[in-house]
N, CA, C and O atoms as a GROMACS GRO file, in nm:
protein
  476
    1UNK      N    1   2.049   4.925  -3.668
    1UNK     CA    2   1.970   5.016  -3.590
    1UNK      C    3   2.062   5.098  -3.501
    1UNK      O    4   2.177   5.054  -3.486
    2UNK      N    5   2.031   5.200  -3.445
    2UNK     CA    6   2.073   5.317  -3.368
    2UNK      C    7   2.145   5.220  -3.262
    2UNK      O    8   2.085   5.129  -3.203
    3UNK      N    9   2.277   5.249  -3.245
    3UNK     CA   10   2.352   5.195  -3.092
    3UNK      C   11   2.357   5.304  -3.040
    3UNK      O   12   2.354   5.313  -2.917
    4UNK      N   13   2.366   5.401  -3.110
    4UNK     CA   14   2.458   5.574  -3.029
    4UNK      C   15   2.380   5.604  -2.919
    4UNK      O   16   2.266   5.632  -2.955
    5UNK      N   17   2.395   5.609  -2.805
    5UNK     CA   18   2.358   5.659  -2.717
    5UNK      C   19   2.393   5.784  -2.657
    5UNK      O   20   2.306   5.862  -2.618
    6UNK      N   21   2.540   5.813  -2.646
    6UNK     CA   22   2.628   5.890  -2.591
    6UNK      C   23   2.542   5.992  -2.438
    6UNK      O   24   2.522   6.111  -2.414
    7UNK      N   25   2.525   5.910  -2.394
    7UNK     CA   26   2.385   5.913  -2.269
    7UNK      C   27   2.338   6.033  -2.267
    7UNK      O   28   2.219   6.050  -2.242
    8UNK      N   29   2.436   6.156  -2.296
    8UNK     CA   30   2.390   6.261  -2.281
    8UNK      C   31   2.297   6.340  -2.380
    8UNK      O   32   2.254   6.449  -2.343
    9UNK      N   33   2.263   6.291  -2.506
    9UNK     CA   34   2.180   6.293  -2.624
    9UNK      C   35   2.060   6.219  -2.623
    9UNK      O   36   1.967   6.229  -2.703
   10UNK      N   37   2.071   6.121  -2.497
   10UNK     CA   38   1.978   6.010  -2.451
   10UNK      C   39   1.845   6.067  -2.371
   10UNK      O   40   1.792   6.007  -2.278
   11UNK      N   41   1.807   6.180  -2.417
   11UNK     CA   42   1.702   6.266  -2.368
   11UNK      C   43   1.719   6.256  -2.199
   11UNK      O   44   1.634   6.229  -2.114
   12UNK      N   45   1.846   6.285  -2.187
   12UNK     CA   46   1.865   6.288  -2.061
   12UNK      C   47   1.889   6.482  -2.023
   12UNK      O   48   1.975   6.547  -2.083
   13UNK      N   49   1.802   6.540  -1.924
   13UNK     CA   50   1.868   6.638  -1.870
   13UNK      C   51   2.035   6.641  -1.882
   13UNK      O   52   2.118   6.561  -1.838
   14UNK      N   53   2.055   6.797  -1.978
   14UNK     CA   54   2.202   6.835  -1.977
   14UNK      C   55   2.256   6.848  -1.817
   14UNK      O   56   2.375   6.833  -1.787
   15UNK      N   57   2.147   6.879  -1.718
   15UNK     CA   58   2.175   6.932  -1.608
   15UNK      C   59   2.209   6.811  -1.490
   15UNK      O   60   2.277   6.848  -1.395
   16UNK      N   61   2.160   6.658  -1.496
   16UNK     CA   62   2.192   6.591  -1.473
   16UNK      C   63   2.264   6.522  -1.449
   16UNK      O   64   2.266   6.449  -1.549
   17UNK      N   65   2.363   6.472  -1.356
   17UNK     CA   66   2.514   6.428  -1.372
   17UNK      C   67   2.471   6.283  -1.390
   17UNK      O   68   2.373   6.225  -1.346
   18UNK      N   69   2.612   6.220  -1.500
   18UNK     CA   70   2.519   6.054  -1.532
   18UNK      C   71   2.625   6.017  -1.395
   18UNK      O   72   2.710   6.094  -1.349
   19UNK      N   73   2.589   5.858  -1.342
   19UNK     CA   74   2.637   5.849  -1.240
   19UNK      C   75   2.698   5.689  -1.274
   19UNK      O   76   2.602   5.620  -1.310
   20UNK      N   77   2.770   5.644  -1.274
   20UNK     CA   78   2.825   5.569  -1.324
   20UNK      C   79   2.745   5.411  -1.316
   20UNK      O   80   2.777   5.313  -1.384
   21UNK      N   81   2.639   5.416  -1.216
   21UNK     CA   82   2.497   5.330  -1.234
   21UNK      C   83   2.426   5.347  -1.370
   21UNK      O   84   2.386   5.267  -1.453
   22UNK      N   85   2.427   5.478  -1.362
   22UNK     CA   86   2.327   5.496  -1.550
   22UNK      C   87   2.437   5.442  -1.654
   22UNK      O   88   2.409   5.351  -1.732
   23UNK      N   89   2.573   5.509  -1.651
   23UNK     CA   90   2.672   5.455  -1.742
   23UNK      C   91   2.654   5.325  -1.760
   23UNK      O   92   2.644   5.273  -1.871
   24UNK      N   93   2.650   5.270  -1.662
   24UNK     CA   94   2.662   5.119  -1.705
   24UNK      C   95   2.552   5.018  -1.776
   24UNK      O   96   2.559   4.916  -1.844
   25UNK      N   97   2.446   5.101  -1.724
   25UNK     CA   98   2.260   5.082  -1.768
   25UNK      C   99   2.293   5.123  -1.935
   25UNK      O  100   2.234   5.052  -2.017
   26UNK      N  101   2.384   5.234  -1.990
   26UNK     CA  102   2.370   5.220  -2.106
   26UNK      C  103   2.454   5.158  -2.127
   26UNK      O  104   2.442   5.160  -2.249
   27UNK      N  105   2.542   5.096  -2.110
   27UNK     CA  106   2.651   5.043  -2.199
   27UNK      C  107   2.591   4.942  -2.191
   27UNK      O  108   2.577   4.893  -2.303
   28UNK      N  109   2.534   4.866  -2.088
   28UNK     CA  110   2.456   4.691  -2.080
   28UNK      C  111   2.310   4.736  -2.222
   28UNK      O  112   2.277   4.640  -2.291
   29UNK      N  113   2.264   4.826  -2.241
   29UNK     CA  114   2.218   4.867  -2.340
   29UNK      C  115   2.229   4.823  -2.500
   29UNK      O  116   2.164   4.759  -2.582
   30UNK      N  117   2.380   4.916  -2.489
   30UNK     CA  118   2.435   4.876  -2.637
   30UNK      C  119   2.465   4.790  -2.682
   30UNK      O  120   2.462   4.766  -2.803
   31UNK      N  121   2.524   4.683  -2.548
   31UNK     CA  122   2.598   4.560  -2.567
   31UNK      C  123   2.486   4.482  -2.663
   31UNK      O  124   2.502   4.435  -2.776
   32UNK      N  125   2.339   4.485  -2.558
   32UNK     CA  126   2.259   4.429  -2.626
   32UNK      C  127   2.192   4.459  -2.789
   32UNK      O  128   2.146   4.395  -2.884
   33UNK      N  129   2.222   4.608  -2.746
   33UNK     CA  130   2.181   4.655  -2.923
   33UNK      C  131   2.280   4.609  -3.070
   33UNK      O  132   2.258   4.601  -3.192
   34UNK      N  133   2.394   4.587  -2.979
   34UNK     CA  134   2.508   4.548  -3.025
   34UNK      C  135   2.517   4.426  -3.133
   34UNK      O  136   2.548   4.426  -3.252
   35UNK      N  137   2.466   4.293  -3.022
   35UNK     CA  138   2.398   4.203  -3.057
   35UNK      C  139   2.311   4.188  -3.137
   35UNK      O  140   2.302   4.110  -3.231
   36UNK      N  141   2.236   4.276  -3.094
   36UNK     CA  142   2.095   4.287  -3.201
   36UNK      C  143   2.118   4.295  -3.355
   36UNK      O  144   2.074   4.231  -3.450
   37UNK      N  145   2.207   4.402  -3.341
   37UNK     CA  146   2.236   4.424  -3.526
   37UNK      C  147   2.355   4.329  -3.536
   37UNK      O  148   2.378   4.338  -3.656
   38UNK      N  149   2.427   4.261  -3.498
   38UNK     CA  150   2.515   4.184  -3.539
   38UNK      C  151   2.364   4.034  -3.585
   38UNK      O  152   2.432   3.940  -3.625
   39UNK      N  153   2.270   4.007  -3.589
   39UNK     CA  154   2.146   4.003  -3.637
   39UNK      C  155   2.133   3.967  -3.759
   39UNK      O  156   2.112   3.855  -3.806
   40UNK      N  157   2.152   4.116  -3.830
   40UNK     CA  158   2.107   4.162  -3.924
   40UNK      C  159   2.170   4.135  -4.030
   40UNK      O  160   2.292   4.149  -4.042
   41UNK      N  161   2.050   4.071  -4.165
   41UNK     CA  162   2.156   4.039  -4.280
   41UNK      C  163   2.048   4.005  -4.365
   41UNK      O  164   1.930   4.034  -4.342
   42UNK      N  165   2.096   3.936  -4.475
   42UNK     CA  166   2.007   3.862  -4.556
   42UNK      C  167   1.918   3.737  -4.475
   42UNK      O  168   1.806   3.696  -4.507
   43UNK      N  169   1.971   3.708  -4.406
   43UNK     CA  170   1.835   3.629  -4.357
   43UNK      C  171   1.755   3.646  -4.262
   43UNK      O  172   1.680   3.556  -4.221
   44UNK      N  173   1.762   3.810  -4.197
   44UNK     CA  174   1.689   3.820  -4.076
   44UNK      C  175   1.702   4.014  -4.123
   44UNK      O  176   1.805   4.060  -4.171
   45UNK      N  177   1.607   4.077  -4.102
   45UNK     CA  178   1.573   4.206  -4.151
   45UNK      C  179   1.524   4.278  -4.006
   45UNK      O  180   1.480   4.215  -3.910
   46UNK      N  181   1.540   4.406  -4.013
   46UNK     CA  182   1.506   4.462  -3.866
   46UNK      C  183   1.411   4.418  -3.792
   46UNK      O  184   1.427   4.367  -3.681
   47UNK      N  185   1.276   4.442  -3.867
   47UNK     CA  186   1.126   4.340  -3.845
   47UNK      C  187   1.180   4.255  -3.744
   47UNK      O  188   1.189   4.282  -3.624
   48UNK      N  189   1.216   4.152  -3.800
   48UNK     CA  190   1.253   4.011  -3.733
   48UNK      C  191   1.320   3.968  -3.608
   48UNK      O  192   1.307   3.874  -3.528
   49UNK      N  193   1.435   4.129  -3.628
   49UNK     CA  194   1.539   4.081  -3.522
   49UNK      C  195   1.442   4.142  -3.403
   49UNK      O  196   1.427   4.082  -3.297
   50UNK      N  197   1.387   4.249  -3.427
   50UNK     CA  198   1.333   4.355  -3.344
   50UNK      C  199   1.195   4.279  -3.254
   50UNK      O  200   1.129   4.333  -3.164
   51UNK      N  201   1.181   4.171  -3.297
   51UNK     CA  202   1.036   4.083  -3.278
   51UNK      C  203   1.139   3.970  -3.208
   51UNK      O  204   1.081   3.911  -3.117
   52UNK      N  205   1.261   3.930  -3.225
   52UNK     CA  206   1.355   3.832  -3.137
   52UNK      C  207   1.395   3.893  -2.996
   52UNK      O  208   1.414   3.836  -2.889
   53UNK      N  209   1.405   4.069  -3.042
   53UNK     CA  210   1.476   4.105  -2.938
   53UNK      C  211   1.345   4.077  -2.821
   53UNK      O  212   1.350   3.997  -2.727
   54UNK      N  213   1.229   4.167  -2.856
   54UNK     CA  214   1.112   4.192  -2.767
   54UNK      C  215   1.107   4.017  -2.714
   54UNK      O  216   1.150   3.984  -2.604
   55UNK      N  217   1.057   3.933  -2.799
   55UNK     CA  218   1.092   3.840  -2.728
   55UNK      C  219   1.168   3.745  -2.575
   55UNK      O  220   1.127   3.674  -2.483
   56UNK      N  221   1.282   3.794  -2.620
   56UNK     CA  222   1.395   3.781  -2.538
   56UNK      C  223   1.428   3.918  -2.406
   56UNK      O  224   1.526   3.929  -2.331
   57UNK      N  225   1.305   4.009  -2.418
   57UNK     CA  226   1.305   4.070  -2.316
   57UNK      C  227   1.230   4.050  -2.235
   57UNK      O  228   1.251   4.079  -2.118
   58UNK      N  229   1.050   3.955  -2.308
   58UNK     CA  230   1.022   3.910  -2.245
   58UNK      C  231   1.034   3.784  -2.147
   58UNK      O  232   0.982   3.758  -2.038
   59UNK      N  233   1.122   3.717  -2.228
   59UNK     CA  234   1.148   3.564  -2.156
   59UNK      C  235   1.224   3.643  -2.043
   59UNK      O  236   1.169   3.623  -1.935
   60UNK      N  237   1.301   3.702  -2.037
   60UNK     CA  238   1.405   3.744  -1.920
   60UNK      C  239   1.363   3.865  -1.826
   60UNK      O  240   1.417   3.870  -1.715
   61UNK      N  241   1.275   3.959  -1.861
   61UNK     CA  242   1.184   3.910  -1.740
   61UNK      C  243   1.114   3.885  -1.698
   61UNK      O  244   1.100   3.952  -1.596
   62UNK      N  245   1.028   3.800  -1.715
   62UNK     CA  246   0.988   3.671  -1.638
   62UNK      C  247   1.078   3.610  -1.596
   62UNK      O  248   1.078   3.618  -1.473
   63UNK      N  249   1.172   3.540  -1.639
   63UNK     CA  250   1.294   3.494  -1.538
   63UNK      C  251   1.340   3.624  -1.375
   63UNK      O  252   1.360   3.601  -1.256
   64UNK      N  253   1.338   3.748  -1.452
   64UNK     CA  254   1.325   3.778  -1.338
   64UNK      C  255   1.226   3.823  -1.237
   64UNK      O  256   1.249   3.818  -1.117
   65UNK      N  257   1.130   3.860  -1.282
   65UNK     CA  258   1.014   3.879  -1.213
   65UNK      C  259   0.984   3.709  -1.096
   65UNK      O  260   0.914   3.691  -0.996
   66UNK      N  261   1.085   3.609  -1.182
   66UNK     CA  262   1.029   3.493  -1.091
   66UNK      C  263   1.123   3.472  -0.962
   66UNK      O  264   1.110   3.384  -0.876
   67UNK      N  265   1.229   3.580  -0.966
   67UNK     CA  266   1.300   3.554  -0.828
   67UNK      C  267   1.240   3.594  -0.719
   67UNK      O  268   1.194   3.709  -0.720
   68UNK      N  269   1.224   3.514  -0.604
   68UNK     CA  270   1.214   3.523  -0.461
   68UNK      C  271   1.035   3.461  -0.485
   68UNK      O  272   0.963   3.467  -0.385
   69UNK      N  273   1.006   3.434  -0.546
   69UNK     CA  274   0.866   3.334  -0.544
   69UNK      C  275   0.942   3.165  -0.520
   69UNK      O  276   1.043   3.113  -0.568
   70UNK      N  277   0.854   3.124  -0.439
   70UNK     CA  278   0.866   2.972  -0.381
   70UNK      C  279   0.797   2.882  -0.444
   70UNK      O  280   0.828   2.763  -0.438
   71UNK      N  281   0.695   2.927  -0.513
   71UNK     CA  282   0.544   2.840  -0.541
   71UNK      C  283   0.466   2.914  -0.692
   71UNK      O  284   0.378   3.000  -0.686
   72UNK      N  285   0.507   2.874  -0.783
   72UNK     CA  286   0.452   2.870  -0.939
   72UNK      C  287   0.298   2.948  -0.886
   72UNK      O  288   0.274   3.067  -0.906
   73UNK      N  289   0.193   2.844  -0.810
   73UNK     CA  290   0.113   2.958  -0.760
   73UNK      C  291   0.094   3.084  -0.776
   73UNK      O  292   0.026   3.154  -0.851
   74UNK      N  293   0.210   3.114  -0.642
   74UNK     CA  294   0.210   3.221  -0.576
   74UNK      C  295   0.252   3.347  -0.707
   74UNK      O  296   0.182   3.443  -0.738
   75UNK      N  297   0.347   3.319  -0.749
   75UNK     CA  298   0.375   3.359  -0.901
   75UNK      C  299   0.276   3.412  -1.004
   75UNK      O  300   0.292   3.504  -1.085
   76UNK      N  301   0.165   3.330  -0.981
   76UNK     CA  302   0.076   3.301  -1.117
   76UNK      C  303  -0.003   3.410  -1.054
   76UNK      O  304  -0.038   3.480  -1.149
   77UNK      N  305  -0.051   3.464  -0.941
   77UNK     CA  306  -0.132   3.501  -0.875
   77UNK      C  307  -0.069   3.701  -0.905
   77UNK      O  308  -0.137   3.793  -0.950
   78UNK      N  309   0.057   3.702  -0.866
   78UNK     CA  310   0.110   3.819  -0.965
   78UNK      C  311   0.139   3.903  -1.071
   78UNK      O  312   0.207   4.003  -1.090
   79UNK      N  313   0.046   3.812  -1.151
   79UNK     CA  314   0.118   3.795  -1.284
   79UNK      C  315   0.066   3.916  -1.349
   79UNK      O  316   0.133   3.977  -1.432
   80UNK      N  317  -0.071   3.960  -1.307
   80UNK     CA  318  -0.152   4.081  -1.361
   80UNK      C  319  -0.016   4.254  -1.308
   80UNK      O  320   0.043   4.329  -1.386
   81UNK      N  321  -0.017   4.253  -1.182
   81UNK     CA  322   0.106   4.380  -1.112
   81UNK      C  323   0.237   4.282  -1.234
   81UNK      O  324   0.281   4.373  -1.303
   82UNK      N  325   0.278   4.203  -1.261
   82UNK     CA  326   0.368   4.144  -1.295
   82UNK      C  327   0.375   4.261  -1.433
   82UNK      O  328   0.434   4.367  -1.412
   83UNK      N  329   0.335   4.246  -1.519
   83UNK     CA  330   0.221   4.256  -1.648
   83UNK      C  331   0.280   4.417  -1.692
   83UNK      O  332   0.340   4.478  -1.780
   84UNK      N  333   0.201   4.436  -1.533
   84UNK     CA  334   0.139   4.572  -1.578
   84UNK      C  335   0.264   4.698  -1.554
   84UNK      O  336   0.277   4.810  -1.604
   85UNK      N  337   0.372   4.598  -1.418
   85UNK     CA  338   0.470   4.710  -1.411
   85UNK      C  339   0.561   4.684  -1.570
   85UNK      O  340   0.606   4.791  -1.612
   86UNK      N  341   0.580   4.605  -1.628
   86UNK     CA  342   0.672   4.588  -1.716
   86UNK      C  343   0.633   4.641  -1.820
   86UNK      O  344   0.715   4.710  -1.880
   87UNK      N  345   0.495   4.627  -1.874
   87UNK     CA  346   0.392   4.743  -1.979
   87UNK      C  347   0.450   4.926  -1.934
   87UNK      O  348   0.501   5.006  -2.012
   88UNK      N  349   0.418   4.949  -1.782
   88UNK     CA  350   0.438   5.091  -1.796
   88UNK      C  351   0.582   5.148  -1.810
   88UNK      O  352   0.597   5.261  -1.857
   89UNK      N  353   0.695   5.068  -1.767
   89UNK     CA  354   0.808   5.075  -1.783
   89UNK      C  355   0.860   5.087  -1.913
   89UNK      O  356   0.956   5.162  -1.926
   90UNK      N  357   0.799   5.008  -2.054
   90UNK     CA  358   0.852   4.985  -2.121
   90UNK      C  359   0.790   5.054  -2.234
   90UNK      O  360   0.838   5.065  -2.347
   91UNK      N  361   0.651   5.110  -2.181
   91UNK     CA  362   0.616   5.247  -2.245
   91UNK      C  363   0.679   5.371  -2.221
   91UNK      O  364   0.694   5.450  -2.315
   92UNK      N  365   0.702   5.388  -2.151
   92UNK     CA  366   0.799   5.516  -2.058
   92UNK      C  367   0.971   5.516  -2.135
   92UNK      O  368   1.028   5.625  -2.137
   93UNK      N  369   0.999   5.470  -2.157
   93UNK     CA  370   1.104   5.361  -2.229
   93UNK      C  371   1.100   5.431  -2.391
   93UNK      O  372   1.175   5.517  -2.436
   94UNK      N  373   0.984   5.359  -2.459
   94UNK     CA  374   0.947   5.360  -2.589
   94UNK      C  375   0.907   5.502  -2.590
   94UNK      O  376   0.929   5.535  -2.707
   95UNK      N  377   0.875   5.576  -2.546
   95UNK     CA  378   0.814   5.713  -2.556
   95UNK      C  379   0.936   5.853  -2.523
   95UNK      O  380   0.949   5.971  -2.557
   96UNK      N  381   1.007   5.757  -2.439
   96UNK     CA  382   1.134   5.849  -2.422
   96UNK      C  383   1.224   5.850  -2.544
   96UNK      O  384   1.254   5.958  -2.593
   97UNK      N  385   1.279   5.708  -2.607
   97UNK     CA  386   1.338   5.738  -2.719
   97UNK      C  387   1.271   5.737  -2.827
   97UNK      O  388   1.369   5.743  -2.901
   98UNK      N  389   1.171   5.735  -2.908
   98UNK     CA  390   1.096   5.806  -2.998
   98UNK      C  391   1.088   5.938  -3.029
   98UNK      O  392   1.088   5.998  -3.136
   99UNK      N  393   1.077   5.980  -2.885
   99UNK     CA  394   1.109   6.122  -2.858
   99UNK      C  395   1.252   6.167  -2.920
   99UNK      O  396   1.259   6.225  -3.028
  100UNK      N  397   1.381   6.132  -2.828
  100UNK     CA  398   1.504   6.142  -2.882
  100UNK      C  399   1.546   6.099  -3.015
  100UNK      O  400   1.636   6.136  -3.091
  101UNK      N  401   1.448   6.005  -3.022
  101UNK     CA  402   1.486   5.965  -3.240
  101UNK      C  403   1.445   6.056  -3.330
  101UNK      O  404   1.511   6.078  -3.432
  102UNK      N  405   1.296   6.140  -3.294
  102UNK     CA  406   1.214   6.198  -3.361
  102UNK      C  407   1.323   6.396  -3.361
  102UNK      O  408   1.324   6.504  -3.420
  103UNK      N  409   1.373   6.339  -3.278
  103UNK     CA  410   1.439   6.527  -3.188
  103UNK      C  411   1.600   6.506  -3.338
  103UNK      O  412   1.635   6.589  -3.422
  104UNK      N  413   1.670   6.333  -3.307
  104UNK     CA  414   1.792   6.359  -3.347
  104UNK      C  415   1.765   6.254  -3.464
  104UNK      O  416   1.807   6.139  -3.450
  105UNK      N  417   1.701   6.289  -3.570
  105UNK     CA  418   1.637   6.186  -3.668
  105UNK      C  419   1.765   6.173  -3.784
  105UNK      O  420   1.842   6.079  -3.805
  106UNK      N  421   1.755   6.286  -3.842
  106UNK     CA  422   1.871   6.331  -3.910
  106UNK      C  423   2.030   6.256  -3.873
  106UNK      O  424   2.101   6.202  -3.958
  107UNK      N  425   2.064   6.267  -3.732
  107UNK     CA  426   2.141   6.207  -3.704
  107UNK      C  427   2.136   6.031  -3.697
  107UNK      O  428   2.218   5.960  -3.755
  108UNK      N  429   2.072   6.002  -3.652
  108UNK     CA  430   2.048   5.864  -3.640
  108UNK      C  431   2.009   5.810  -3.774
  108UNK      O  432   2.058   5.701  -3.804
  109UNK      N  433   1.946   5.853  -3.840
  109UNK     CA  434   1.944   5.834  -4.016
  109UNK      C  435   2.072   5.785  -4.035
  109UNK      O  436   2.109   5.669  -4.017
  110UNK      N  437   2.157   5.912  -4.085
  110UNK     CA  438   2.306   5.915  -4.141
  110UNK      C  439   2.331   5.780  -4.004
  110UNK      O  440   2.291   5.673  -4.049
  111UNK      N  441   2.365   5.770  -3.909
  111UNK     CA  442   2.389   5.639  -3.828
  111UNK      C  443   2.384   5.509  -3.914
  111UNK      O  444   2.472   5.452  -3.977
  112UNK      N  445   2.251   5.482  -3.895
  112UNK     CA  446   2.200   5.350  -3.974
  112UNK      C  447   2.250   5.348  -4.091
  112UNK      O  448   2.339   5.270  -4.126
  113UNK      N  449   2.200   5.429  -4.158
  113UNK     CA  450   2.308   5.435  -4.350
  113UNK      C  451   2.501   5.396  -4.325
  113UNK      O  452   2.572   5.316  -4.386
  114UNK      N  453   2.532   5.489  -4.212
  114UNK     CA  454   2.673   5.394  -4.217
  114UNK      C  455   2.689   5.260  -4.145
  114UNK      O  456   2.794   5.205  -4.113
  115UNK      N  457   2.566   5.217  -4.124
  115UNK     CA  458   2.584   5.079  -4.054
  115UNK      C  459   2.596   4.995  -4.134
  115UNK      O  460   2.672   4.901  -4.110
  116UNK      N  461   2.518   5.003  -4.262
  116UNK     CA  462   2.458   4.907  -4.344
  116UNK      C  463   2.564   4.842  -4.404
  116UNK      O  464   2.653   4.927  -4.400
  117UNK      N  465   2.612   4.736  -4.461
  117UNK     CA  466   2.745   4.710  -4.512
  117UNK      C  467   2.709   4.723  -4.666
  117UNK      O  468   2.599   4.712  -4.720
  118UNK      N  469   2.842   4.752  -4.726
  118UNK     CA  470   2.882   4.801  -4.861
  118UNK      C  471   2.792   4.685  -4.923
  118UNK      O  472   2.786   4.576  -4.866
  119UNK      N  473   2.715   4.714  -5.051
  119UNK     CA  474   2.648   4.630  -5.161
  119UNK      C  475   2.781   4.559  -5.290
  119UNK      O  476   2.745   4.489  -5.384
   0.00000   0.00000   0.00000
């Protein structure tokens, strides 16, 4: 799958300066995308990994959503704002690069085709 980011293709304003906070937001990015397709093979297909990754974004945060709570409670009682900020975030997210996939398709195509390893 797509690692390329090159932030500035990242449906980011040309006019925007990246600031070395975003730099690093993508590179902690790729690392993970990185991972992701190192994944990928005969025994695990995008489907799969892509259903491990979501997974594993959810377990982590909830791990973080659970810092600075004292009381499982108190926690449980959040869980709806919990929910709901991580839903709109991660639509905002999904809608931004769909966008940029759908804009640089062609490119990211040819991407994936040279990812794939030789038959």
């Amino acid at each position: 799958m797509s690692q390329e980011n090159n932030t500035q293709d990242n449906n980011v304003d040309a006019n925007i300066e990246i600031t070395p906070e975003m730099q690093a937001f993508y590179q902690r990015a790729d690392a993970i995308i990185g991972v992701a397709n190192s994944q990928l093979g005969p025994e695990a297909h995008s489907g799969q990994v892509g259903a491990s990754l979501l997974y594993a974004a959810a377990r982590y945060s909830a791990s973080v959503a659970s810092i600075g709570f004292i009381k499982g409670d108190d926690f449980a009682k959040e869980k709806d704002d919990i929910v709901e900020f991580y839903v709109k975030q991660y639509r905002q997210m999904l809608s931004d690069n769909l966008t940029d996939y759908a804009q640089n398709f062609d490119k990211y195509v040819q991407i994936n085709k040279d990812d794939k390893p030789a038959e």
